[in-house]
C-alpha positions in Angstrom: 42.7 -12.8 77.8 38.4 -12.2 76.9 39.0 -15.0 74.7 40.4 -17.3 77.4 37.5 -15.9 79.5 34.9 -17.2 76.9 36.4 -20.7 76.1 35.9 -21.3 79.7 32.5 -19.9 80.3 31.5 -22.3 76.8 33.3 -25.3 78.1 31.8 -25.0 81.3 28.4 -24.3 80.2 28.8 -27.4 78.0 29.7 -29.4 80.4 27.0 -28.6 83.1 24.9 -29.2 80.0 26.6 -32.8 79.8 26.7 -33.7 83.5 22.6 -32.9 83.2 22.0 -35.0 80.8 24.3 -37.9 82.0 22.4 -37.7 85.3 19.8 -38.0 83.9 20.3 -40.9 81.4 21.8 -42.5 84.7 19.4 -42.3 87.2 15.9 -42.2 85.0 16.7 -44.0 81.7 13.1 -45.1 81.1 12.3 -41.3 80.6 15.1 -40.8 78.1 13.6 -44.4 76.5 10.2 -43.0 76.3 11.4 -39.4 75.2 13.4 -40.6 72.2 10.2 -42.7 71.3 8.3 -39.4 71.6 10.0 -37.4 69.7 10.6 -39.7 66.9 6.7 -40.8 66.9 6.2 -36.9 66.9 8.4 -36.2 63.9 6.5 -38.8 62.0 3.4 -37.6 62.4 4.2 -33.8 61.3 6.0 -35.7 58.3 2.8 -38.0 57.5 0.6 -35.0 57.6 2.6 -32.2 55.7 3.0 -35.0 52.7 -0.8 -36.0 53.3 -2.3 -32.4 53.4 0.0 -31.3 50.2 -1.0 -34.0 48.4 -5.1 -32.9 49.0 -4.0 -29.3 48.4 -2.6 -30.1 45.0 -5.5 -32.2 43.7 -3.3 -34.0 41.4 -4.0 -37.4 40.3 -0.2 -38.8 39.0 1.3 -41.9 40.5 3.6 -39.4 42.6 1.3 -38.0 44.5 -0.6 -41.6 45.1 2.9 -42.5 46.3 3.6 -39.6 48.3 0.0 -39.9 50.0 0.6 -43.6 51.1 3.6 -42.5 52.2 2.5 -39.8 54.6 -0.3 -42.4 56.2 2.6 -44.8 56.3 3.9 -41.9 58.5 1.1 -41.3 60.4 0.7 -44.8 61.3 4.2 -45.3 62.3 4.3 -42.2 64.7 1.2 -43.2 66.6 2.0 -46.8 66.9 5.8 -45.4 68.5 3.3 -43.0 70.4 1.4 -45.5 72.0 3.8 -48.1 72.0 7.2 -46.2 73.5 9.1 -49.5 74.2 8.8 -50.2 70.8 11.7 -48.9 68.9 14.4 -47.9 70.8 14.0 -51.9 72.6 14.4 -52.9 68.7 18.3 -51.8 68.8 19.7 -54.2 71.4 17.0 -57.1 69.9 18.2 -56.3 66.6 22.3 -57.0 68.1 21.2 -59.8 69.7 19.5 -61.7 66.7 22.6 -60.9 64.4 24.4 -62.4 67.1 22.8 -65.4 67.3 22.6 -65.9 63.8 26.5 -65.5 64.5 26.8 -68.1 67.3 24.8 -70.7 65.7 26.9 -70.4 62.4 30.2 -70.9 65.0 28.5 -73.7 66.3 28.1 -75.5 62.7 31.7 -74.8 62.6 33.0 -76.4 65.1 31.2 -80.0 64.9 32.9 -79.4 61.1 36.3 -79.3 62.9 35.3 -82.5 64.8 34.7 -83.9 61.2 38.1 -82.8 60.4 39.0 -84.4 63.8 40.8 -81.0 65.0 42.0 -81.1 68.6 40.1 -79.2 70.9 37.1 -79.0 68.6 35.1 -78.7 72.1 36.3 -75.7 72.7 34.6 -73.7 70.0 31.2 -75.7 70.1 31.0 -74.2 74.4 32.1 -70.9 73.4 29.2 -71.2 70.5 26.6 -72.3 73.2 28.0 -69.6 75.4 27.2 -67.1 72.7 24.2 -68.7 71.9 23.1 -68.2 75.0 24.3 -64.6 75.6 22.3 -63.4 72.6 18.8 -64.9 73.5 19.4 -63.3 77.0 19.6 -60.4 74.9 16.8 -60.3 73.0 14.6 -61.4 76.1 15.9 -58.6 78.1 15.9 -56.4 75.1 14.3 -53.4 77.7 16.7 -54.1 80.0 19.8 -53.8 78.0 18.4 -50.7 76.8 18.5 -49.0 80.3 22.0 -50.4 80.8 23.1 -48.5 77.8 21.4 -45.6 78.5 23.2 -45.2 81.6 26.3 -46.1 79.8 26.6 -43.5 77.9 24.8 -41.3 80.5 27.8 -41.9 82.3 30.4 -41.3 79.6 28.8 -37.9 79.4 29.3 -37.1 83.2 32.7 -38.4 83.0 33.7 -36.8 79.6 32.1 -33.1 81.3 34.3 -33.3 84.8 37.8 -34.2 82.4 36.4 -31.3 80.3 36.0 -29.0 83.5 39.1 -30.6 85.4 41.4 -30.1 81.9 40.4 -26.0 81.7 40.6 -25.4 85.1 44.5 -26.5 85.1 44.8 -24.5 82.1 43.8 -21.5 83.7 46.3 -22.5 86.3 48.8 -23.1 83.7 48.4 -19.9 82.1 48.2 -17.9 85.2 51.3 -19.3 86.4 52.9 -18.6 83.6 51.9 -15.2 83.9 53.3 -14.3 86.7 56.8 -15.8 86.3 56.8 -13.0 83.0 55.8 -10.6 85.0 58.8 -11.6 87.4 61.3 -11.8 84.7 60.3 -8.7 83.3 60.8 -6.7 86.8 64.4 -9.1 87.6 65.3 -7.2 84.2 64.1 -3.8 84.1 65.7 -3.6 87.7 69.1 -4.8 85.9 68.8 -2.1 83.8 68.2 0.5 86.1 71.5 -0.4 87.9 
């Protein structure tokens, strides 16, 4: 029964946990845009200087420790620039998607004025579908920003959604068990009283 009593108390501080952060995501994502930025650009410069300052405090000369020390300014620079540029990285993700599919589109495209070569029925079909695509994907990388919100609050929303199932799931289990209690408790009295007669 305490363990019962602490599965619940973890699930449901998990999913308050969750249902915070997914409100978040949902109704601010340009904080959790400018956070991730932060903290990555952050990381990077603790890296860039740990590598730069051990390099100095060794005083060593090999190609290692040349290597290591561009490496850390490499580090430095990269975490400032995501600093102060916080749009930067996380707008590359959906930029990045929509260049591969672009790259995609205009390859389908090729391929379907090759079926009109071939003299395919319907070779129209595929060449729309490929402008379609086309222009889905520079949309994309256009809106790159944009697309990033709306997947922030995507998954923002999984998490609030994922946390109530969580909540709703126990809280029928408890019933469940509970219920299930109480008809062994019933069936135990129905047979104790059989005995005593």
């Amino acid at each position: 029964m305490e363990v019962l009593k602490r599965f619940k108390r973890s699930i449901y501080f998990v999913s308050i946990i969750y249902i915070i952060m997914g409100l978040i995501m949902l109704l601010n994502p340009g904080f959790v845009r400018d956070a991730v930025n932060y903290i990555i650009g952050i990381m990077a410069i603790i890296y860039g200087l740990i590598y730069t300052i051990s390099v100095y405090q060794k005083k060593e000369t090999e190609f290692y420790s040349k290597f290591n020390l561009l490496g850390g300014i490499l580090c430095l620079s990269f975490g400032l620039f995501l600093i102060l540029n916080p749009d930067v990285l996380i707008s590359l993700i959906p930029f990045c998607a929509g260049v591969i599919m672009f790259m995609d589109a205009v390859t389908f495209m090729f391929n379907s004025f090759s079926l009109k070569k071939f003299n395919v029925n319907r070779w129209w079909i595929s060449l729309v579908i490929s402008i379609i695509l086309v222009a889905f994907s520079v949309y994309i990388m256009v809106n790159a920003k944009n697309i990033t919100d709306l997947l922030i609050r995507f998954i923002g929303g999984f998490f609030v959604f994922d946390a109530l199932t969580d909540i709703i799931f126990t809280i029928k289990l408890s019933k469940l068990r509970f219920n299930n209690n109480q008809s062994d408790k019933k069936e135990i009295t129905v047979i104790e009283t059989s005995i005593v007669e």
